[in-house]
CHARMM internal coordinates of N, CA and C (Angstrom, degrees):
IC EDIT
DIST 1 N 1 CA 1.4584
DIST 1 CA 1 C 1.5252
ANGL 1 N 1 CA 1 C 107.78
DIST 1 C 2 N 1.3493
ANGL 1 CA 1 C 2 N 95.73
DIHE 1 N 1 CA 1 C 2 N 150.64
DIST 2 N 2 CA 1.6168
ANGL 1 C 2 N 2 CA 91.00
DIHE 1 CA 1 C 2 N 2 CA -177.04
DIST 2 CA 2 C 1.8192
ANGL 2 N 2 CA 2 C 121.84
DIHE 1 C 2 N 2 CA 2 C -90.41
DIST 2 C 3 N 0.9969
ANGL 2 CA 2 C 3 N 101.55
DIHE 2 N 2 CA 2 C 3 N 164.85
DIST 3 N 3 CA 1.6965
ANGL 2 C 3 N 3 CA 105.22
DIHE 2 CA 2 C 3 N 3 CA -179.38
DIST 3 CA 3 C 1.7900
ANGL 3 N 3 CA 3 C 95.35
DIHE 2 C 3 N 3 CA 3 C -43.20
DIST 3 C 4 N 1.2861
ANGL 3 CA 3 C 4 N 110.51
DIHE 3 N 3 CA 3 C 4 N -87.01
DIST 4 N 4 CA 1.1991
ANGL 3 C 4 N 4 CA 139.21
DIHE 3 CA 3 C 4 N 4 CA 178.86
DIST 4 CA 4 C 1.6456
ANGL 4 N 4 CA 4 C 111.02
DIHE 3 C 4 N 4 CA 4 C -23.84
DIST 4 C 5 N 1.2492
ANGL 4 CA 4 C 5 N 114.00
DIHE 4 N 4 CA 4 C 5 N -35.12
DIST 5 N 5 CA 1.8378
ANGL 4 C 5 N 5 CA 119.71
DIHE 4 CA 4 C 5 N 5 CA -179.13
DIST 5 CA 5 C 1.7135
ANGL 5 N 5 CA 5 C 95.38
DIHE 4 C 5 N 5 CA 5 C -96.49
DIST 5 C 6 N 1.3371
ANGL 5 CA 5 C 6 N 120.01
DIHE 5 N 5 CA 5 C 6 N -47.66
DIST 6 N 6 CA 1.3856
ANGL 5 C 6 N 6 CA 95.26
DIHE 5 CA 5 C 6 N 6 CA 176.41
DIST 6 CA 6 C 1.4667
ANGL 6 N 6 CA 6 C 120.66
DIHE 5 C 6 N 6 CA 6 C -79.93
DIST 6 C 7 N 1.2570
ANGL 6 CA 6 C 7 N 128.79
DIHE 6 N 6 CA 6 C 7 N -5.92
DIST 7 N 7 CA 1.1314
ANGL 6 C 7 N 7 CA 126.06
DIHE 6 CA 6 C 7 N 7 CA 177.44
DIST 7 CA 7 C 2.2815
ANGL 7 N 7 CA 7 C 113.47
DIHE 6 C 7 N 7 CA 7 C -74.11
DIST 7 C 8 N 1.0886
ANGL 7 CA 7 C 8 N 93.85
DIHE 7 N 7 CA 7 C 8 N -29.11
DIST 8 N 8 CA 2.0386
ANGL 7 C 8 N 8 CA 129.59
DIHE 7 CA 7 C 8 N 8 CA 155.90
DIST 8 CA 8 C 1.3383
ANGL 8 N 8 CA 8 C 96.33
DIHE 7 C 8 N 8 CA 8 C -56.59
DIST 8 C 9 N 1.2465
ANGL 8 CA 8 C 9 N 141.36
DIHE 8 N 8 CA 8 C 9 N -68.62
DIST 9 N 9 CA 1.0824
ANGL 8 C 9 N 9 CA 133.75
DIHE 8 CA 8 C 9 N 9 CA -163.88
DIST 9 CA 9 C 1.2084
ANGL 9 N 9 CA 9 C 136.61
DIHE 8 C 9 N 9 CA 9 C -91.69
DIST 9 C 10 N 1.4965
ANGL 9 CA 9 C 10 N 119.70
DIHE 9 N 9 CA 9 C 10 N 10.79
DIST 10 N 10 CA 1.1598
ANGL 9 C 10 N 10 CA 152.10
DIHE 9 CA 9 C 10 N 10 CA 172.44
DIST 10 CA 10 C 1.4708
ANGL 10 N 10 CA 10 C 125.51
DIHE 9 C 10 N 10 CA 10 C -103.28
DIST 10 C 11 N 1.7234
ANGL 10 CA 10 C 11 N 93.41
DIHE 10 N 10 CA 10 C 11 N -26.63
DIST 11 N 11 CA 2.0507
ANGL 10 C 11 N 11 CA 106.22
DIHE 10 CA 10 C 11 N 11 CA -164.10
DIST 11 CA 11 C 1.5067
ANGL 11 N 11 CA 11 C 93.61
DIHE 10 C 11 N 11 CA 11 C -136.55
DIST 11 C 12 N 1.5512
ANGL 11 CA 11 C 12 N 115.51
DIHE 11 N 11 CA 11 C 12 N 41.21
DIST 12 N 12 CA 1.6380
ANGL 11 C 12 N 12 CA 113.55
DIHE 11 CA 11 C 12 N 12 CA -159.62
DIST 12 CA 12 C 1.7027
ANGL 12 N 12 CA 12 C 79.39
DIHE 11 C 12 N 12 CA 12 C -73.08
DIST 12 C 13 N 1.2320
ANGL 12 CA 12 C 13 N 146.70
DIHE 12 N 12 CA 12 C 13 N -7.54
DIST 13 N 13 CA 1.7377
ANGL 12 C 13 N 13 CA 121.00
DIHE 12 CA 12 C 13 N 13 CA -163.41
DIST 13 CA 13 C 1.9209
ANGL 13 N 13 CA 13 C 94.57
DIHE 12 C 13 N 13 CA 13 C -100.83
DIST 13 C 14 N 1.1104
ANGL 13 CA 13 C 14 N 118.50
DIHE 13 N 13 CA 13 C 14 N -24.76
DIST 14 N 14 CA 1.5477
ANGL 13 C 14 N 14 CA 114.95
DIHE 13 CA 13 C 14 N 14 CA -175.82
DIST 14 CA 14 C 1.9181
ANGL 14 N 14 CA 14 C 110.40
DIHE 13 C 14 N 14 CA 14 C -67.42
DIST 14 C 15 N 1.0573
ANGL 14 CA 14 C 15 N 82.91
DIHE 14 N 14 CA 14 C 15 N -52.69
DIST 15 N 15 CA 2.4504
ANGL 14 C 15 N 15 CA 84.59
DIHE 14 CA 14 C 15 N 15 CA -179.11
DIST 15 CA 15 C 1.7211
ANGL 15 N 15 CA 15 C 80.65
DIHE 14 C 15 N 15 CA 15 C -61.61
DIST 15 C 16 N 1.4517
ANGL 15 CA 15 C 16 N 152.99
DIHE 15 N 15 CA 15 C 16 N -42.44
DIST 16 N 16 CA 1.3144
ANGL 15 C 16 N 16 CA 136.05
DIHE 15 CA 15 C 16 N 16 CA -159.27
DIST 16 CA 16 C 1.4887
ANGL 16 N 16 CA 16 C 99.47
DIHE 15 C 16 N 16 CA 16 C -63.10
DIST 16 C 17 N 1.3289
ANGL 16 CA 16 C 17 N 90.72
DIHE 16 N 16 CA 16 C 17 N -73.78
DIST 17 N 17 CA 1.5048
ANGL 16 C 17 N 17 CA 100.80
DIHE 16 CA 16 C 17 N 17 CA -170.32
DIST 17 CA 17 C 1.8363
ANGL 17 N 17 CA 17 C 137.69
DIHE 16 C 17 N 17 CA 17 C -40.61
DIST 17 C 18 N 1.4663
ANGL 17 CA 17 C 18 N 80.80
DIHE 17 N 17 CA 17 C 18 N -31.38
DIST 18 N 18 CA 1.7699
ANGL 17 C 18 N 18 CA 100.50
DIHE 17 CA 17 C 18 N 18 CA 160.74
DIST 18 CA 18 C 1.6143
ANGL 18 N 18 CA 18 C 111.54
DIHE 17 C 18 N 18 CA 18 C -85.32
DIST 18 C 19 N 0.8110
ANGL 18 CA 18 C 19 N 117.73
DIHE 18 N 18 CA 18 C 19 N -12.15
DIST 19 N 19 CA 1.1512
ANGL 18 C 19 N 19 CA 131.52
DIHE 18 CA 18 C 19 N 19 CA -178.80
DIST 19 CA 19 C 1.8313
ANGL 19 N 19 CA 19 C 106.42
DIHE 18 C 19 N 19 CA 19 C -71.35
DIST 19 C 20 N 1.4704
ANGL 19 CA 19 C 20 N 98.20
DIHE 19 N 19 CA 19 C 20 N -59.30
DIST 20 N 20 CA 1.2483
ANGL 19 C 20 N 20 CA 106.73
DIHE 19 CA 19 C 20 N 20 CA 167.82
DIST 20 CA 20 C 1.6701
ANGL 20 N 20 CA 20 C 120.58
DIHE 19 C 20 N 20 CA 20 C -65.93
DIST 20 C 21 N 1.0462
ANGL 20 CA 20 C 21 N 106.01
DIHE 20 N 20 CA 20 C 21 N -41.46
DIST 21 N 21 CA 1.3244
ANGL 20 C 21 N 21 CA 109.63
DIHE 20 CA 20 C 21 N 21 CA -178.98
DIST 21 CA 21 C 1.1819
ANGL 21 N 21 CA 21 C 99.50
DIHE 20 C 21 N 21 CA 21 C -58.07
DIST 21 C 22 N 1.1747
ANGL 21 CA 21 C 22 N 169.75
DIHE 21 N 21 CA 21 C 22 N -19.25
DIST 22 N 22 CA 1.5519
ANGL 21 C 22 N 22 CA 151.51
DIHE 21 CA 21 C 22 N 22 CA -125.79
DIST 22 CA 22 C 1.6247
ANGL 22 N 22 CA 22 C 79.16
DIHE 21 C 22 N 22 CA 22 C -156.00
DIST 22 C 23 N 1.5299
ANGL 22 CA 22 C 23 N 139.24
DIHE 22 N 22 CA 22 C 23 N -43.34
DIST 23 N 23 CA 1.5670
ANGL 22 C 23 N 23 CA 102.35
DIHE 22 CA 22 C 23 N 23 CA -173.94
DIST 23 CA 23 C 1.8722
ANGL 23 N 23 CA 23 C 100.97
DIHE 22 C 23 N 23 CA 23 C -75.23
DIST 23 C 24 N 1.1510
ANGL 23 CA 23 C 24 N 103.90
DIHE 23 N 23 CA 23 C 24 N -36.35
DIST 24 N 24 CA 1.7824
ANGL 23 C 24 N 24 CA 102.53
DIHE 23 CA 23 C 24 N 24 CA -172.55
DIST 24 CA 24 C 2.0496
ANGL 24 N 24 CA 24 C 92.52
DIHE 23 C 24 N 24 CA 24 C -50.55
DIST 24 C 25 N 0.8004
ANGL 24 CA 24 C 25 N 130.61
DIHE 24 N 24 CA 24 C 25 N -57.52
DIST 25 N 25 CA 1.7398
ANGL 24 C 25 N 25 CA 144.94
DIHE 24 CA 24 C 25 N 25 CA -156.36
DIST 25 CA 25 C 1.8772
ANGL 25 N 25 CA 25 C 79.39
DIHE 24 C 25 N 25 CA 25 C -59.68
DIST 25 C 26 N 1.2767
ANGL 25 CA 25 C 26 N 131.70
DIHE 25 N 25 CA 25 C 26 N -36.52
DIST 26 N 26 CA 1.6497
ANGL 25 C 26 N 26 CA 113.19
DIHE 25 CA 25 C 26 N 26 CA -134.31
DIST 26 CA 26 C 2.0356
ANGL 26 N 26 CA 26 C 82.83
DIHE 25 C 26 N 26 CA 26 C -110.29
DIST 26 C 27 N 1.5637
ANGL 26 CA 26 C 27 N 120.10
DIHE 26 N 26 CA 26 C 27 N -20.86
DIST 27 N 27 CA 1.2492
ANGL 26 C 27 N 27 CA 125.61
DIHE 26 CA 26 C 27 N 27 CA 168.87
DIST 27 CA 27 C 1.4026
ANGL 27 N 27 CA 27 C 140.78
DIHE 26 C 27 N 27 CA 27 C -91.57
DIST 27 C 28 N 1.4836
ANGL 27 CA 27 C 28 N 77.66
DIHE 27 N 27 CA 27 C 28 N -20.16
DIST 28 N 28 CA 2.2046
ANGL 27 C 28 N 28 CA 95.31
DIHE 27 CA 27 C 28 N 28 CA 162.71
DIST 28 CA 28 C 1.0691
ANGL 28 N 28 CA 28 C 144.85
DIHE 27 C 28 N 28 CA 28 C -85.44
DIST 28 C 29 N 1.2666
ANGL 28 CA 28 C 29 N 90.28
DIHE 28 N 28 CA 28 C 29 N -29.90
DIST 29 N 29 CA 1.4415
ANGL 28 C 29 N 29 CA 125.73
DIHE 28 CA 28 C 29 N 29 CA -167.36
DIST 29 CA 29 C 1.5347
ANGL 29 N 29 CA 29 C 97.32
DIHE 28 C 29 N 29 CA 29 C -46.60
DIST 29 C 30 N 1.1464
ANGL 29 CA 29 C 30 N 121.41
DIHE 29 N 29 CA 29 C 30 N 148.49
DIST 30 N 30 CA 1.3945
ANGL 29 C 30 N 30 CA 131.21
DIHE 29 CA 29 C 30 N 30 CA 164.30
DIST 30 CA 30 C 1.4216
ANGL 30 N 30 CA 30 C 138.63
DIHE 29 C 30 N 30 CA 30 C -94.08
DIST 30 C 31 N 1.1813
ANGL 30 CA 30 C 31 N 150.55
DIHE 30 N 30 CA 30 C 31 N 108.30
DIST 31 N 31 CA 1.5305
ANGL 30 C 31 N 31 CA 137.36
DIHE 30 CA 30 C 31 N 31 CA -127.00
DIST 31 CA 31 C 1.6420
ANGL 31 N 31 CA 31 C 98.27
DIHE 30 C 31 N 31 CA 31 C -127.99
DIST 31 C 32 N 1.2941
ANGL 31 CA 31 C 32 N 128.64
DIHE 31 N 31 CA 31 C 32 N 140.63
DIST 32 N 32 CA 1.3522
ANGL 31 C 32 N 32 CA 128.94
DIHE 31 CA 31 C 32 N 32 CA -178.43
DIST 32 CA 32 C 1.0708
ANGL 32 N 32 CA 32 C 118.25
DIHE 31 C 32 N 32 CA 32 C -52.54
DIST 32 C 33 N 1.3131
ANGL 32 CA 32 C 33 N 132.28
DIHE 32 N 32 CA 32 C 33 N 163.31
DIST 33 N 33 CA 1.4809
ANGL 32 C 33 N 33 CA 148.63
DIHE 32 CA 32 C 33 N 33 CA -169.88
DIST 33 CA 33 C 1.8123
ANGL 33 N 33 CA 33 C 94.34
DIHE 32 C 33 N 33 CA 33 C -78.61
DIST 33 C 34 N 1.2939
ANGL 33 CA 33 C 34 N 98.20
DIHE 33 N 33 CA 33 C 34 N -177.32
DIST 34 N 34 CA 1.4231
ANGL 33 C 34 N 34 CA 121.92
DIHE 33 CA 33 C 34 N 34 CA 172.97
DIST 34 CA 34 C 2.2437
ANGL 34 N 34 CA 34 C 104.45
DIHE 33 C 34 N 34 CA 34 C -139.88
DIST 34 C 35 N 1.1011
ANGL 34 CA 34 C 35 N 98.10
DIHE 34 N 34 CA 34 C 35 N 23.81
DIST 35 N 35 CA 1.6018
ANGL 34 C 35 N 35 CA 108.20
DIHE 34 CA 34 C 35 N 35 CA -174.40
DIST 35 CA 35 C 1.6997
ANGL 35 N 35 CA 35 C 103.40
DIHE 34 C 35 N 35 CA 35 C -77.13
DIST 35 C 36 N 0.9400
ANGL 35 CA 35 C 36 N 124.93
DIHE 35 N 35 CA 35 C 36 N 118.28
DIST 36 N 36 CA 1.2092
ANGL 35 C 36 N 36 CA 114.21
DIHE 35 CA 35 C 36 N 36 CA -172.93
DIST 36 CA 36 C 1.4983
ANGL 36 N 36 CA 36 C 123.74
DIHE 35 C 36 N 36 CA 36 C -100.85
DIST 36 C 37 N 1.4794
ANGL 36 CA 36 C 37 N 109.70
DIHE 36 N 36 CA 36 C 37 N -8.30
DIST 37 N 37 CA 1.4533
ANGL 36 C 37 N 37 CA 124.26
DIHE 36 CA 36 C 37 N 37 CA 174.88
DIST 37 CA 37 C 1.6056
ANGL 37 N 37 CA 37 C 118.69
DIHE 36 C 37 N 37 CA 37 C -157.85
DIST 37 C 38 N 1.5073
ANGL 37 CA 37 C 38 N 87.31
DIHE 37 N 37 CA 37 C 38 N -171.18
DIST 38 N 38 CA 1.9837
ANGL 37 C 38 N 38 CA 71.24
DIHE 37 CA 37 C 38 N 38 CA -168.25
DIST 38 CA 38 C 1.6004
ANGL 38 N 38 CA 38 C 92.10
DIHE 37 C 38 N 38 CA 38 C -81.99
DIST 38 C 39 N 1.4061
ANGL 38 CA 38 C 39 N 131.49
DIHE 38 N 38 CA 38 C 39 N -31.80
DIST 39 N 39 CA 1.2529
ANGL 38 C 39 N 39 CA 125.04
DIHE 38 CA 38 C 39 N 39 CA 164.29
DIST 39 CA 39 C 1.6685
ANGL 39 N 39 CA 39 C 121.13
DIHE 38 C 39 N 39 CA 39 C -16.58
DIST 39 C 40 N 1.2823
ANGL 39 CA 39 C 40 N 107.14
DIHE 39 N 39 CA 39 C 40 N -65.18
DIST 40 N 40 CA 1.7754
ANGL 39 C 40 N 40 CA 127.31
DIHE 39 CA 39 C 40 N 40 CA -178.78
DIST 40 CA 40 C 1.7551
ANGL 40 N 40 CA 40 C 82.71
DIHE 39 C 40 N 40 CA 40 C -58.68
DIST 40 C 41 N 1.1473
ANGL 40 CA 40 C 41 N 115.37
DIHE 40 N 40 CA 40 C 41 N -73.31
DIST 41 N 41 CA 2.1070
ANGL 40 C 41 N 41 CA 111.09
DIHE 40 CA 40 C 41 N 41 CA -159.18
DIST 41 CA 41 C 1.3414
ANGL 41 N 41 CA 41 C 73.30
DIHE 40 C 41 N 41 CA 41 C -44.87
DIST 41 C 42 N 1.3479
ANGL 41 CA 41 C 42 N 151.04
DIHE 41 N 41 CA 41 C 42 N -112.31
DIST 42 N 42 CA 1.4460
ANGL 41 C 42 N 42 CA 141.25
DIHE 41 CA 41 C 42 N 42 CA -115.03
DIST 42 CA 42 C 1.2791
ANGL 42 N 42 CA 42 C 113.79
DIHE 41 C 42 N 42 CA 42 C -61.43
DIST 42 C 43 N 0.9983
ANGL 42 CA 42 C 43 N 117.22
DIHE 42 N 42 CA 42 C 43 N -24.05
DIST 43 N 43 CA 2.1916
ANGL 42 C 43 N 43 CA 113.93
DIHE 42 CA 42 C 43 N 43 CA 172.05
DIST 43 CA 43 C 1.2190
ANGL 43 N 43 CA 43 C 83.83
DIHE 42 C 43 N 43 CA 43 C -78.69
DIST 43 C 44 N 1.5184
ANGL 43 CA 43 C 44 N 144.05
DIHE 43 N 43 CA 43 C 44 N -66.89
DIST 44 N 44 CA 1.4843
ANGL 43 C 44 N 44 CA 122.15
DIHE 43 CA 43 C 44 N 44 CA -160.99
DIST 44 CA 44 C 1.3015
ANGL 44 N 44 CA 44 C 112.49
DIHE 43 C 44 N 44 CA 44 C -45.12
DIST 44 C 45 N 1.5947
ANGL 44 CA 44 C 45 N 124.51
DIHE 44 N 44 CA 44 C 45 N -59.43
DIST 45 N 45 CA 1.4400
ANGL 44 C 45 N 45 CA 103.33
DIHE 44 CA 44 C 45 N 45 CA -145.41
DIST 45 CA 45 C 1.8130
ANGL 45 N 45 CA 45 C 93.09
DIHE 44 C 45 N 45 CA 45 C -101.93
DIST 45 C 46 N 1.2489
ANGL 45 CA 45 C 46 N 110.53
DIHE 45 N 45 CA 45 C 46 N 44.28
DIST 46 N 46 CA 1.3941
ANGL 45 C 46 N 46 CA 126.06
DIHE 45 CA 45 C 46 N 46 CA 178.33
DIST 46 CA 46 C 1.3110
ANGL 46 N 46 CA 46 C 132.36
DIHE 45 C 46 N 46 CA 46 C -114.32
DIST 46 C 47 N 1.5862
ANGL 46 CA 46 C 47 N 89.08
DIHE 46 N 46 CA 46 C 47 N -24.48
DIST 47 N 47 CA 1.7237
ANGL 46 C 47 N 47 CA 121.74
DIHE 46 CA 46 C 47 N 47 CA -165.94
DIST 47 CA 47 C 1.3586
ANGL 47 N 47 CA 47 C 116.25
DIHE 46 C 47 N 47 CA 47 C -48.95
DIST 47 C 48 N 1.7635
ANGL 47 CA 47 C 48 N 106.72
DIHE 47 N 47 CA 47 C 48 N -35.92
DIST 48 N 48 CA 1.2219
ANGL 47 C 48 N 48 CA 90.94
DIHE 47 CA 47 C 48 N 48 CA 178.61
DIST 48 CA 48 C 2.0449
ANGL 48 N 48 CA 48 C 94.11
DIHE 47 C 48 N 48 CA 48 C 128.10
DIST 48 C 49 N 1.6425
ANGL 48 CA 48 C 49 N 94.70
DIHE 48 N 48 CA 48 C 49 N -45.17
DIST 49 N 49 CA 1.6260
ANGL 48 C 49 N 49 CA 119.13
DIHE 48 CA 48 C 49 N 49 CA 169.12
DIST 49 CA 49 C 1.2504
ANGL 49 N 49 CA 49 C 124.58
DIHE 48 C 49 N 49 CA 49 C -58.39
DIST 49 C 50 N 1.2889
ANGL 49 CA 49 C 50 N 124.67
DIHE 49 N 49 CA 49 C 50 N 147.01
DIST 50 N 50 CA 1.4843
ANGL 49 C 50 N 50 CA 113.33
DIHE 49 CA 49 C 50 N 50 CA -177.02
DIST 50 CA 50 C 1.8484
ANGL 50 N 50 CA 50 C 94.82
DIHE 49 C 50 N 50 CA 50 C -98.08
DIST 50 C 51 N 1.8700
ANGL 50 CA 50 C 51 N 93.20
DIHE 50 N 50 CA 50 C 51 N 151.36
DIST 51 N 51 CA 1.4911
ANGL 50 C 51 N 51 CA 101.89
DIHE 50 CA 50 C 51 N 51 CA -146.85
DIST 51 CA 51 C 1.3731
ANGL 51 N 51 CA 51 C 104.28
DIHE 50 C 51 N 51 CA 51 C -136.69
DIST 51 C 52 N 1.3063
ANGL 51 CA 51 C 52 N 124.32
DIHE 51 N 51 CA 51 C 52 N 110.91
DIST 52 N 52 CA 1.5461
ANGL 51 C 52 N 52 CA 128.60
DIHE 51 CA 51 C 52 N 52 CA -171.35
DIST 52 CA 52 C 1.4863
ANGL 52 N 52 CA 52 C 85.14
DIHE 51 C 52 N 52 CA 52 C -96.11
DIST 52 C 53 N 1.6943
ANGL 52 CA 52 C 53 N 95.40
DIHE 52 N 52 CA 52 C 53 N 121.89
DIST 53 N 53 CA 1.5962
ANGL 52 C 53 N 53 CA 120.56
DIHE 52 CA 52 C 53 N 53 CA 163.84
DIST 53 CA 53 C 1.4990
ANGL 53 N 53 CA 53 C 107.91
DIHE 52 C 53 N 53 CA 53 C -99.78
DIST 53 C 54 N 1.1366
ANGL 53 CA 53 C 54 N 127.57
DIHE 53 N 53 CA 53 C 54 N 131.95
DIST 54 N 54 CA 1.7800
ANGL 53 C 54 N 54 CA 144.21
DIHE 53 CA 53 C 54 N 54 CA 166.32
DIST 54 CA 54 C 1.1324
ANGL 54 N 54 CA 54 C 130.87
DIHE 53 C 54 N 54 CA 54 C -109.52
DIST 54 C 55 N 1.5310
ANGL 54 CA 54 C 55 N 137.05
DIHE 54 N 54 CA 54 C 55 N 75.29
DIST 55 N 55 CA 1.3482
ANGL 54 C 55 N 55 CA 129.87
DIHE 54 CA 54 C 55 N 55 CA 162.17
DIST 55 CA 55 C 1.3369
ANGL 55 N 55 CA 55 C 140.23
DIHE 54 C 55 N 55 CA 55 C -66.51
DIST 55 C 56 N 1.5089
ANGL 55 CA 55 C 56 N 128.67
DIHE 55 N 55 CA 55 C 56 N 126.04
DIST 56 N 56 CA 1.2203
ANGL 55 C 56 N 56 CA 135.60
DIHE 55 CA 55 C 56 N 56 CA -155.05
DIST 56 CA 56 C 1.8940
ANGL 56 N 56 CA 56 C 85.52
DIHE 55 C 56 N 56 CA 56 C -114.43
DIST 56 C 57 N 1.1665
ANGL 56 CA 56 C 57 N 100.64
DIHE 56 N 56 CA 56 C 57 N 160.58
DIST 57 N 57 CA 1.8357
ANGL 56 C 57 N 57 CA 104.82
DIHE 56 CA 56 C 57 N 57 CA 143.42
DIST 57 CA 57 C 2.0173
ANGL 57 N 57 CA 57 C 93.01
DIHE 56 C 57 N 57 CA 57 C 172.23
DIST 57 C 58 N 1.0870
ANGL 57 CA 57 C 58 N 96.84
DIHE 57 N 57 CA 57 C 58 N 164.58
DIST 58 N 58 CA 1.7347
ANGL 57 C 58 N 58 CA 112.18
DIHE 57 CA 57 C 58 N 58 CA -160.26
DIST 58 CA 58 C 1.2074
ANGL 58 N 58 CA 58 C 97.44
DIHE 57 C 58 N 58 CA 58 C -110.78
DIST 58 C 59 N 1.7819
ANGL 58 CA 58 C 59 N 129.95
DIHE 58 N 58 CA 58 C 59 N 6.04
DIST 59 N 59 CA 1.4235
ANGL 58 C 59 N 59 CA 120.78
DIHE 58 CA 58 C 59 N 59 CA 175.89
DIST 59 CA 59 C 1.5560
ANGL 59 N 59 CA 59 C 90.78
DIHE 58 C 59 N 59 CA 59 C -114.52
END
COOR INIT
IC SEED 1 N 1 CA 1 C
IC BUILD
């Protein structure tokens, strides 16, 4: 047997678990708007629709 297959068959829950981690990361993920002004934000969160707001800032 090889290094590489028994090392698989010993740690079979770690390749899963990353496994999971990376489809949950590639389906949650949140992707930027297409809003182009504050005009567009005020019809969005106006619409009537329910409206997930997200603030970022690096300070």
């Amino acid at each position: 047997m090889s290094r590489l297959a028994e090392f698989m068959s010993e740690n079979w829950l770690l390749p899963i678990l990353l496994g999971v981690i990376a489809v949950a990361f590639v389906f949650l993920r949140s992707s930027p708007t297409d809003l182009a002004d504050e005009t567009a934000f005020d019809a969005a969160i106006t619409s009537g629709r329910p409206t997930i707001v997200g603030f970022y800032s690096n300070y």
